[in-house]
C-alpha positions in Angstrom: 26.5 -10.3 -22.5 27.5 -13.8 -21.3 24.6 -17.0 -22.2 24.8 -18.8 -19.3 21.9 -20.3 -20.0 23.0 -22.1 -22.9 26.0 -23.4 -21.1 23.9 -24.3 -18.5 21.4 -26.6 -20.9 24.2 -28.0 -22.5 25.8 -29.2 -19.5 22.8 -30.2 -18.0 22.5 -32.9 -20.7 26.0 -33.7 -20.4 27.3 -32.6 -24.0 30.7 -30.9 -24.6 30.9 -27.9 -26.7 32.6 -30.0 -29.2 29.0 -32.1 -29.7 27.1 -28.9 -29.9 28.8 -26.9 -32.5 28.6 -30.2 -34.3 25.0 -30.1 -34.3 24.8 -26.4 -35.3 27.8 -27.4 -38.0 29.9 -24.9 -36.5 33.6 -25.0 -34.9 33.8 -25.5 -31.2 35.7 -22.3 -31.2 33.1 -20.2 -32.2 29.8 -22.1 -30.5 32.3 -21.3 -27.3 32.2 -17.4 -28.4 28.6 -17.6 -28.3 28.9 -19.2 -24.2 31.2 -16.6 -23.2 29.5 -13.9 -24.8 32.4 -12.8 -27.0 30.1 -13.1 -30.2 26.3 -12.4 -30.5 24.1 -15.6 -31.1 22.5 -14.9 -34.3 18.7 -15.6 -34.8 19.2 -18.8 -37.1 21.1 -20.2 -34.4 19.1 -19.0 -31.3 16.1 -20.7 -32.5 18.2 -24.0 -33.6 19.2 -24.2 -29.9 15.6 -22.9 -28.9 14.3 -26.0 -30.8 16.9 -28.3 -29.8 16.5 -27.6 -25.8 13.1 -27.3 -26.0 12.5 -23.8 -24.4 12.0 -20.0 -25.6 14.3 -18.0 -27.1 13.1 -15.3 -24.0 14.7 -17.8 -21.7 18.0 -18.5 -23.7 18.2 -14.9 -23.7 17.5 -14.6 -20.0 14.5 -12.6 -20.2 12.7 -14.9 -19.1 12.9 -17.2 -16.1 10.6 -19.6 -17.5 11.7 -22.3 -20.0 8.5 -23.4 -21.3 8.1 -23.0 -24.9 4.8 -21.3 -26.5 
């Protein structure tokens, strides 16, 4: 499963990898296995970037197409 939503928020707001996987005190080698789907997100870090964007984790996920938290 790719998350091209999370690429898609990130680059929406202008940020590189690099400054996200610094905010999640990660590598930007594994934040960018997480884009490309090559490693699951796990929970801790889905709702970190839930929090940090603003929206559900239903829409990170793309099972939802509505980015409005609840």
């Amino acid at each position: 499963m790719k998350y091209q939503r999370i690429r898609d928020l990130r680059e929406d707001r202008d940020m590189s990898q690099t400054e996200v996987a610094k905010m999640l005190g990660m590598s930007q080698t594994g934040y960018s296995k997480y884009e490309t789907g090559e490693n699951d997100i796990p929970t801790a870090i889905l709702i970190r970037l839930a929090r940090f964007y603003n929206t559900s984790i239903d829409y990170l996920l793309g099972e939802t197409n509505h980015p409005k938290r609840y």
